[in-house]
N, C-alpha and C positions, 0 to 999 in steps of 0.2 A: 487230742488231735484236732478237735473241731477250732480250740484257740489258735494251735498254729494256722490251720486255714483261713482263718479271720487275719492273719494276719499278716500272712501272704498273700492277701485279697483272692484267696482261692474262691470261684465258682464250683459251689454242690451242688452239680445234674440228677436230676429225678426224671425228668423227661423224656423216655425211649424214643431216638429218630423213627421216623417212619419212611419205607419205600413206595415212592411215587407209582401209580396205577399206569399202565405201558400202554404206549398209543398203540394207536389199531395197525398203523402201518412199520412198527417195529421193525427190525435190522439185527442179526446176532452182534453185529462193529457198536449197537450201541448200547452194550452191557457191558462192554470192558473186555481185555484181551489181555490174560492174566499167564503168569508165567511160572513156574511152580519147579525151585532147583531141590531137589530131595534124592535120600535112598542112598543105598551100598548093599552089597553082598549082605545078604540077611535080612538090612531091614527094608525089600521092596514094598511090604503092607504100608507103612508109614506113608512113602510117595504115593502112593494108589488109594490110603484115606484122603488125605490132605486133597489132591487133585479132585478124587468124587466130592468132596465137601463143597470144594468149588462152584462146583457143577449144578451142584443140589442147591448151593445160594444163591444162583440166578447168574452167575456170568456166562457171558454170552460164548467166550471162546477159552478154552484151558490149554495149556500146551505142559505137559512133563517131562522138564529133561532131571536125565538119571543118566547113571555108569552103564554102559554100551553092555556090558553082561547082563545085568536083572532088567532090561526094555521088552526082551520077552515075555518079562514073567508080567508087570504092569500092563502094558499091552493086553495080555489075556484079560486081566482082571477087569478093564473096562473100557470099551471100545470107543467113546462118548467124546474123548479126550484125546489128542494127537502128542505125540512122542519126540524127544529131542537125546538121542546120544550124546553121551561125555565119555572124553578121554577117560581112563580109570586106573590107578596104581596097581601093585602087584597084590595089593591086599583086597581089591573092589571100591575103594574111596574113590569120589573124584579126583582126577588130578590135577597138577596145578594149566598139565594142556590143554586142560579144558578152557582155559580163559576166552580164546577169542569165542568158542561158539556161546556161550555163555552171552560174551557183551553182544553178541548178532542177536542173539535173542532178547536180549533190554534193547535192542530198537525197536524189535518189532510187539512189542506188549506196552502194554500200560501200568503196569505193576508186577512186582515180583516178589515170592515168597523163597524165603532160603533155611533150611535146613532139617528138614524132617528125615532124621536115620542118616544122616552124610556121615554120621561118625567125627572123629578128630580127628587131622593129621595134617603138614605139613601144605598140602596140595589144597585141602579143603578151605584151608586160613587163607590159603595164595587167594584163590578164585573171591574169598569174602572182602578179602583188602582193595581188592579191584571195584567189587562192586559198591563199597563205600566211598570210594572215589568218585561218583560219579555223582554230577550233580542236576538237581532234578529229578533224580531217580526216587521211585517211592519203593518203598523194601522192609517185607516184613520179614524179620527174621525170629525163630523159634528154635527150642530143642539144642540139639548139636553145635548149632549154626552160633548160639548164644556163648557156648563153652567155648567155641572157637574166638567168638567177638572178645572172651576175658583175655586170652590169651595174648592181643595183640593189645602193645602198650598205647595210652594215650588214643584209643580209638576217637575221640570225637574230635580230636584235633585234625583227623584228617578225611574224616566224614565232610561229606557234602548231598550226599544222598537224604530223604526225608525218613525218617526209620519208624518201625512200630517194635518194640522188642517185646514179648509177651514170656517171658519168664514164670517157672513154678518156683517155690521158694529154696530150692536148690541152686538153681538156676540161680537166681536171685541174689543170694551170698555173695555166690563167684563174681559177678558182675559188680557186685559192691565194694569188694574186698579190694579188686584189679582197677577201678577207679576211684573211688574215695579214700580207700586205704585209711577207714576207722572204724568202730565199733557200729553195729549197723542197728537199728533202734530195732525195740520189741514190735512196735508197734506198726502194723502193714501200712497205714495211709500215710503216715509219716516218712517211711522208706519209698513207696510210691511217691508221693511228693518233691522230694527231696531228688532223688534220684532222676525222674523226669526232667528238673528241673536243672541239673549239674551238665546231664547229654543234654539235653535241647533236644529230647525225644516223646513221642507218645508212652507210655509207659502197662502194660498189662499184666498186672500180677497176680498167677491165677491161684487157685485154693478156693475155700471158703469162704463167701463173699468176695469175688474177684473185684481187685480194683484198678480202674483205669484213671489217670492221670497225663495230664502235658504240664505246660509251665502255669497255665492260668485255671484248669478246672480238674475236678476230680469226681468220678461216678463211683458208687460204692453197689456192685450188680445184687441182685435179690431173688435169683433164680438159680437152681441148681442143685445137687445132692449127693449123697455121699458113695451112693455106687457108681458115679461117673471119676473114683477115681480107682483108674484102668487104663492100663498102655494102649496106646492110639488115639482118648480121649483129645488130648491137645493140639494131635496133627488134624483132627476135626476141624477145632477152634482157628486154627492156622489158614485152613478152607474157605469159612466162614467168613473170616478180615479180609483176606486177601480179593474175594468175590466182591463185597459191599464195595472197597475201594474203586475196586475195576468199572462198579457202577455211580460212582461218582461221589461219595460219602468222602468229607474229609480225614483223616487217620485218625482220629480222637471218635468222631460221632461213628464212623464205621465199629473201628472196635465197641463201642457203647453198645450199639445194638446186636453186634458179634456176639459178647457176651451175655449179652439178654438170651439173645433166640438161641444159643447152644446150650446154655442153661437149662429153659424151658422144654428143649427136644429131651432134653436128661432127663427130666420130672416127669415130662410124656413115655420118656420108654422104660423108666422104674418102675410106672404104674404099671404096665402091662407086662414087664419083664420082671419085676422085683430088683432092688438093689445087690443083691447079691449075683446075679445072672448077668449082670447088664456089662455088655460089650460096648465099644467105639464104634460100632457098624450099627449097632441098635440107632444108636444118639444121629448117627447118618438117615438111618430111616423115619425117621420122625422130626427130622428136618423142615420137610413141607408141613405139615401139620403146626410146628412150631412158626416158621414165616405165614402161614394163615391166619393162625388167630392174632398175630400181632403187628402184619402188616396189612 
């Protein structure tokens, strides 16, 4: 791997961004005003990490929109965060009526995270195809939101949006399989690469040793462990980016340090929790602790 990135004149970052120390006369408007589309019937927890993660990386204002049935349940879970109704099908996915509030709400944020628990369907892809449309728009999409993005042909062709896709290696496949349409290499920096490189996306490939990629650089993270892999662990992660962004990180250096400090919240709550105990909600609470020692 390391030939092809010589070869590609790939840039290998070692250097964790660092968050600037906030004036005294701070303003929540200038932490970022982040948008967070997630959730259906069942999976309300996923909207309700992904949003506290948020929260917990420093952005100034979060908002959750979700299917107009599970607002109550998110709601209870954490008050911290303001709530946005969506249309909902007969199953609890969003729907495709959801689109105008949806775009009302990329005005009014600076970023937006799309698909923690939306599930698949018909409505969910309407709402994604919209927001790729849009340009200027910065949009990280995860999870669900990911399997939906395979499913529509030829996505970058009508992408104008800035995107961060952060894919596990499931994920991953699908996404390669639906645009490249060949044998996808063994080797992760190499499918990071390449792949970044084909969308004209940031790229976050998570697993062991996650690695982050665009067209010209690539990070290979060094933090993290094997009991963080656990449902909810990645709508964390999804939190974490979308936050940094809102604070002004470009997509590449946000995810870089995303990655770092969600990591290191993992290794902070192993220890205490043991790899075998450790929950998504742990990795939440040991969040501050992780953005301490390393910003």
């Amino acid at each position: 791997m390391d030939a092809m990135i010589e070869r590609r004149i790939m840039q290998k970052i070692t250097e964790i961004p660092k968050l600037s120390a906030r004036r005294v006369n701070a303003h929540k408007g200038d932490f970022g005003k982040v948008c967070i589309i997630a959730g259906s019937i069942g999976f309300s927890g996923a909207a309700a990490i992904a949003a506290k993660s948020a929260l917990r990386s420093g952005a100034g204002l979060v908002r959750l929109a979700v299917p107009q049935s599970i607002l109550p349940i998110v709601s209870a879970i954490e008050p911290s965060y303001t709530t946005i109704p969506l249309a909902e099908d007969s199953s609890g996915k969003i729907s495709a009526k959801a689109v105008d509030t949806v775009l009302k709400a990329v005005e009014e944020n600076d970023i937006i995270a799309f698909g923690p628990g939306v599930g698949v369907s018909g409505g969910v892809k309407t709402v994604l195809e919209n927001l790729l449309r849009l340009e200027g728009v910065r949009l990280v999409i995860d999870a669900d939101g990911l399997n939906n993005l395979a499913a529509l042909p030829d996505w970058p062709g009508i992408c104008k949006a800035s995107l961060i896709l952060t894919p596990h290696p499931g994920e991953m496949k699908r996404l390669w399989t639906s645009l490249l349409r060949k044998p996808m290499p063994p080797d992760r920096e190499a499918v990071a690469v390449e792949f970044a490189d084909a969308a004209k996306i940031v790229l976050v490939l998570k697993g062991h040793s996650t690695v982050v990629a665009d067209t010209e650089k690539i990070y290979v993270n060094t933090t993290g462990n094997p009991g963080m892999a656990t449902a909810g662990c990645g709508d964390v992660l999804t939190g974490v980016i979308t936050a940094l962004c809102g604070q002004g990180f470009d997509n590449f250096d946000a995810s870089v340090l995303a990655v770092y400090i969600h990591g290191l919240a993992g290794d902070f709550a192993a220890k205490d929790k043991g790899q075998i105990s450790l929950i998504a909600t742990d990795i939440l609470d040991y969040l501050p602790q992780a953005f301490r020692d390393t910003c």
